[in-house]
N, C-alpha and C positions, 0 to 999 in steps of 0.2 A: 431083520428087515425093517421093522418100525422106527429104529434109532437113524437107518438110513435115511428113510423119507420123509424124519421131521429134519435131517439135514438137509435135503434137499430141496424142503419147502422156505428153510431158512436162505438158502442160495438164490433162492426162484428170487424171494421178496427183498432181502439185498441188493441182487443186482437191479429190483426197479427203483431202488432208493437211492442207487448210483447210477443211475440212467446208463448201466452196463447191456443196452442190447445184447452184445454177442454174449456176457455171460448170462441173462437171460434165455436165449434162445440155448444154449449149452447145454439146460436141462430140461429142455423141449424135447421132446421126440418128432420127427420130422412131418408125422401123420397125427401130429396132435389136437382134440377135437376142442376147444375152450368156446364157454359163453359167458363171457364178462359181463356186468350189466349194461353197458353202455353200447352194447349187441343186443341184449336181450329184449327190451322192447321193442324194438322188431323183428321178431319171433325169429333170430338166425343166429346160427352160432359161427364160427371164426375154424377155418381148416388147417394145419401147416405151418411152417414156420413163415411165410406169407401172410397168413393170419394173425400172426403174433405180432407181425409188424405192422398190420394194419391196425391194429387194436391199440398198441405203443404210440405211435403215431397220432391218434384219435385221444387219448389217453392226453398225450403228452401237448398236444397242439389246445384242447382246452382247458386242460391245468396244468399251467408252464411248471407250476409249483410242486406238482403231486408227491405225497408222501405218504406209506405204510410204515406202521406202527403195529408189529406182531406182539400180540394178546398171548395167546397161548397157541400150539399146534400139537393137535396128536395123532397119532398113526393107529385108527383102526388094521388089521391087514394088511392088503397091498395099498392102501390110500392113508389122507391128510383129512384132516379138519381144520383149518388154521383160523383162528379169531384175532379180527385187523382193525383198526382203525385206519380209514382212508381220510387223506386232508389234503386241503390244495387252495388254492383261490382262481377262478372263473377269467380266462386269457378276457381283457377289456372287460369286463366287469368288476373286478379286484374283488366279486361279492364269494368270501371264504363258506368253507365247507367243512363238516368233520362228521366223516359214516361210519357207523361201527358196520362191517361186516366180515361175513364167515365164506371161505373159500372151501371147496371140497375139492380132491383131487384124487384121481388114480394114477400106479404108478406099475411101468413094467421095465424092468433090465434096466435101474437106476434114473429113468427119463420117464414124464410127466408124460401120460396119454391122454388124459382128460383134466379139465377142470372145470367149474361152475362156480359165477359168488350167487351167493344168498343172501337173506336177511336177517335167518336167525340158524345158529346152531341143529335143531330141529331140522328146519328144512334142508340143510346140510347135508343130515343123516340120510333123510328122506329121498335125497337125491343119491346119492349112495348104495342105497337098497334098489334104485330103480336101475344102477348102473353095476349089476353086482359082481364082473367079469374085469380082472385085470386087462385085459384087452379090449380097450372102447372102441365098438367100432363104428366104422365112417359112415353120418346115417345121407351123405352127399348121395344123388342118383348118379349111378354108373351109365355112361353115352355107352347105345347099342352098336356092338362091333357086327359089324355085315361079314356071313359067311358062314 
């Protein structure tokens, strides 16, 4: 399973380097729960493959340029650890950027149910251990059904 999911983290990160939405979203799982950073400081993560696109979208609209540079990835278990450098330059700003960071991810039936970036390897892990169930689940409030 681990040789899987570092292929798959190699696919995830590929297709954003070819601005391949659909193969992107390919190894999404449809209920997948992600918090990029660019979510993350306001405190909310991204649901679906709706969310993915939201985030691509956001992603791609302020750095027209953006680009991953896979470090290394390894597959504790059912999950990723991947170490990236992100790079881009700022849409009207032209002011360039270069982030080392570390994506965590979990994986069930060949598709990505969760993932989180960080900022260091470490908290990678640490997020990992807080998420310890191949199946992430949806922390969305469910609307009450009358009846």
């Amino acid at each position: 399973m681990s040789r899987e999911n570092v292929q798959l983290a190699h696919r995830a990160f590929d297709a954003i380097s070819r601005r391949d939405l659909a193969g992107f979203l390919d190894v999404m799982d449809p209920e997948v729960v992600a918090t990029p950073r660019i979510v993350s400081v306001e405190g909310r993560a991204l649901h679906g493959h709706d969310g993915m696109r939201e985030w691509w979208d956001a992603i791609f609209g302020a750095f027209p340029d953006f680009d991953l540079e896979v470090v290394t990835v390894e597959a504790p278990g059912d999950a990723t650890v991947a170490q990236l450098v992100a790079r881009g330059r700022g849409q009207g700003s032209e002011a360039p950027f270069e982030d080392p960071i570390w994506v965590a991810s979990r994986v069930r039936a060949g598709k990505v149910v969760w993932w989180q970036t960080y900022r260091s390897r470490e908290e990678a892990l640490r997020g990992l251990r807080a998420r310890p169930s191949s199946i992430a689940p949806d922390p969305r409030p469910r609307p009450l059904r009358p009846g």
